[in-house]
C-alpha positions in Angstrom: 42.7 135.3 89.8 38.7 135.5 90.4 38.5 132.0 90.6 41.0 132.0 93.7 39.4 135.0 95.3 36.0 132.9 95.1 37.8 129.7 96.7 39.3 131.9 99.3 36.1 133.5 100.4 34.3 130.6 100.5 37.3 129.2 102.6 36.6 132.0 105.3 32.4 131.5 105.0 33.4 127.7 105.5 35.4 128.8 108.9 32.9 131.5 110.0 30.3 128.8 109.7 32.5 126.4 111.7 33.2 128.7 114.4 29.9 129.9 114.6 28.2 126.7 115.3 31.4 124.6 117.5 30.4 127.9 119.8 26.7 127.7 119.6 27.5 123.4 120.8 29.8 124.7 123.4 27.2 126.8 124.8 25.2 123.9 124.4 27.5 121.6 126.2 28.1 124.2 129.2 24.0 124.2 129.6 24.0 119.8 129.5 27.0 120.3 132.3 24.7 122.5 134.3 21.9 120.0 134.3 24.3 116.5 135.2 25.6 118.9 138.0 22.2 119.9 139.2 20.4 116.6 138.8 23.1 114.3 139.1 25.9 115.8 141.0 27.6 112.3 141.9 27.7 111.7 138.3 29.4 115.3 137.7 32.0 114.4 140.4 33.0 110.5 139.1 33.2 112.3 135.7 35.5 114.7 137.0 37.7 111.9 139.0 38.3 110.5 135.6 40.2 113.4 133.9 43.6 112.8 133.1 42.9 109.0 134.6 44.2 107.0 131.1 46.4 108.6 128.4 43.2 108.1 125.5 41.0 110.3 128.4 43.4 112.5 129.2 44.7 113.8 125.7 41.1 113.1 124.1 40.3 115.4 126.7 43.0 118.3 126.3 42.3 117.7 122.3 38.2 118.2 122.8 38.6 121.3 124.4 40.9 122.6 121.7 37.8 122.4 119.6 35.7 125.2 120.8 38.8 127.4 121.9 39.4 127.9 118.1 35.7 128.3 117.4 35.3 131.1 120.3 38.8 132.9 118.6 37.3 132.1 115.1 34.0 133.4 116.1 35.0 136.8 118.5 35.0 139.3 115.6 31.0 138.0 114.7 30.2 137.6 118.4 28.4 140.9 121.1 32.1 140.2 123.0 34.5 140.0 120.8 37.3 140.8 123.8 35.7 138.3 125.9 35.5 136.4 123.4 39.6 136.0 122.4 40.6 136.4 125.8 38.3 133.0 127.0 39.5 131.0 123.6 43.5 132.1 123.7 42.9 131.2 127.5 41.6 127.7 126.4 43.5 127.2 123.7 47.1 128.2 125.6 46.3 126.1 129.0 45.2 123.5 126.4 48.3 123.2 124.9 50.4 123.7 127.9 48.8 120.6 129.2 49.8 118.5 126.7 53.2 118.5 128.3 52.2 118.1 131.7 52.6 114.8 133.0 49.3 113.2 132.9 49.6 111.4 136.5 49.7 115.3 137.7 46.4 116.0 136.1 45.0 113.1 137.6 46.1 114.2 140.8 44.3 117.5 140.4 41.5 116.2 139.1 41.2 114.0 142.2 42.0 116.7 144.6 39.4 119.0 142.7 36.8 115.6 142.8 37.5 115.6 146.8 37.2 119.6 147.7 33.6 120.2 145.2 31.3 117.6 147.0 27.9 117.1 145.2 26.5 119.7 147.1 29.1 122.5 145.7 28.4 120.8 141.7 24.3 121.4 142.4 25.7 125.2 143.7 27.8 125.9 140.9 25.3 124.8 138.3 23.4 127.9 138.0 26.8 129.3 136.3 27.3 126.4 133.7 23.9 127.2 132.7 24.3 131.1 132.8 28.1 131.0 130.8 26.1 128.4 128.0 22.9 130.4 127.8 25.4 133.6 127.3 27.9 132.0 124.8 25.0 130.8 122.8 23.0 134.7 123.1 26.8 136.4 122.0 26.8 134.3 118.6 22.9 134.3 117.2 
């Protein structure tokens, strides 16, 4: 029965560690999304075009971002906001998942219409918030 106890722990550690870190790269990502939008806000908006462009981007896409939704629930009860926290990943994780059903000519179509509303300048505005939201994930987990 020890023995089990011992695998069982180490299972959680295993996860703790998991979540800790996929957070810690997501904050990482945010911050990297801040500087293409600043420094190379056509770039930003092309990438954005893309989303939901081919079936491999679109559910490699929905699939990536599943990653660090179960890494921020995973990682709420060790994190300074562990409200925040939940409420951000279940948010992910649910629109995520609801997007696997949603035609993906439809997500083009928003991404496009997003793409044409946020010109370059509006990406180099809105960077200072990537950069604040990754700077902030990575400060709620260390």
């Amino acid at each position: 029965m020890l023995i089990h106890r011992t695998k069982y722990e180490q299972a959680g550690k295993m996860i703790n560690i998991f979540a800790h870190w996929t957070t810690i790269v997501f904050g990482l990502f945010f911050i990297g999304v801040g500087f293409l939008m600043l420094i190379e806000p056509k770039k930003a908006n092309e990438i954005l075009r893309k989303a939901g462009s081919t079936n491999f981007i679109n559910y490699a896409e929905i699939t990536f971002r599943i990653i660090p939704a179960l890494g921020l629930i995973l990682s709420a009860d060790n994190s300074k906001y562990p409200d925040i926290f939940k409420i951000f990943g279940w948010f992910m994780l649910c629109t995520s998942l609801v997007l696997y059903f949603v035609p993906r000519q439809l997500h083009h179509k928003f991404s496009l219409k997003a793409a044409d509303i946020l010109k370059p300048l509006y990406f180099q505005l809105i960077s200072p918030f990537a950069f604040i939201i990754g700077t902030l994930l990575i400060y709620s987990i260390i």
